[in-house]
C-alpha positions as CSV (number, residue, x, y, z in Angstrom):
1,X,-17.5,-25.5,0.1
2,X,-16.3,-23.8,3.5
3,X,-14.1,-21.8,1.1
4,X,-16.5,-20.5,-1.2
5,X,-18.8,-19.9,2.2
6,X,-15.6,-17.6,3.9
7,X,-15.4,-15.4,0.7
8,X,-18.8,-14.6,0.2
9,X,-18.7,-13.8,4.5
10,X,-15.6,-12.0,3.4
11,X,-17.2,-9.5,0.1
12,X,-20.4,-9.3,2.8
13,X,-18.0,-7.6,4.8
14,X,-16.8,-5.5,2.3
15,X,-19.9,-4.2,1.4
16,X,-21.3,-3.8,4.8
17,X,-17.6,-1.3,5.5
18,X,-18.8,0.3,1.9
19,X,-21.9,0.8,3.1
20,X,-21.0,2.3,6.6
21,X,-18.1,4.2,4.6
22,X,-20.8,6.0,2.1
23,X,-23.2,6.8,5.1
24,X,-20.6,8.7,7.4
25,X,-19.1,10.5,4.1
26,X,-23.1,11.2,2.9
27,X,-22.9,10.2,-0.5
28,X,-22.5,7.5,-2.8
29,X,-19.3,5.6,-3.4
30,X,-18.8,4.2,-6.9
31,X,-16.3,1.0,-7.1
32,X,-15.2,0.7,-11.0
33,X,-14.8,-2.7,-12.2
34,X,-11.0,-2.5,-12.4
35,X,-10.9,-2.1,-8.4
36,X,-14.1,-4.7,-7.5
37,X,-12.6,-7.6,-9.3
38,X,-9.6,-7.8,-7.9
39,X,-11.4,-7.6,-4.9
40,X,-13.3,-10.3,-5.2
41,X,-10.3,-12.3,-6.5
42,X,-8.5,-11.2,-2.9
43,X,-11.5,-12.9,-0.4
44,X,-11.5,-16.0,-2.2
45,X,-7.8,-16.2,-2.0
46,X,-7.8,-15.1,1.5
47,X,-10.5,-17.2,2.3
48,X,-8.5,-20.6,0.6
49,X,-5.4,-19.6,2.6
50,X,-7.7,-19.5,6.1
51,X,-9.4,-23.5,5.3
52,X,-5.7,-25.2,4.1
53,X,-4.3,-24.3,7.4
């Protein structure tokens, strides 16, 4: 559970930086599917690495 927990905190983050990214250029930022999962695959891995230690 604290895994799954970490790497939602984590894609949060992403989005929030998306987000923040999009208002300082002024426009909207598309993120294909070929670039988001992977993505998503990378918190939860990042996030299991950070509880096993």
């Amino acid at each position: 559970m604290e895994t799954f927990g970490r790497g939602c905190l984590y894609l949060i983050g992403f989005v929030v930086l998306v987000l923040i990214l999009s208002a300082v250029v002024g426009s909207t930022i598309n993120i294909p599917w070929i670039i988001l999962i992977p993505v998503i695959i990378l918190a939860f891995w990042i996030a299991s690495k950070k509880s096993r230690k």
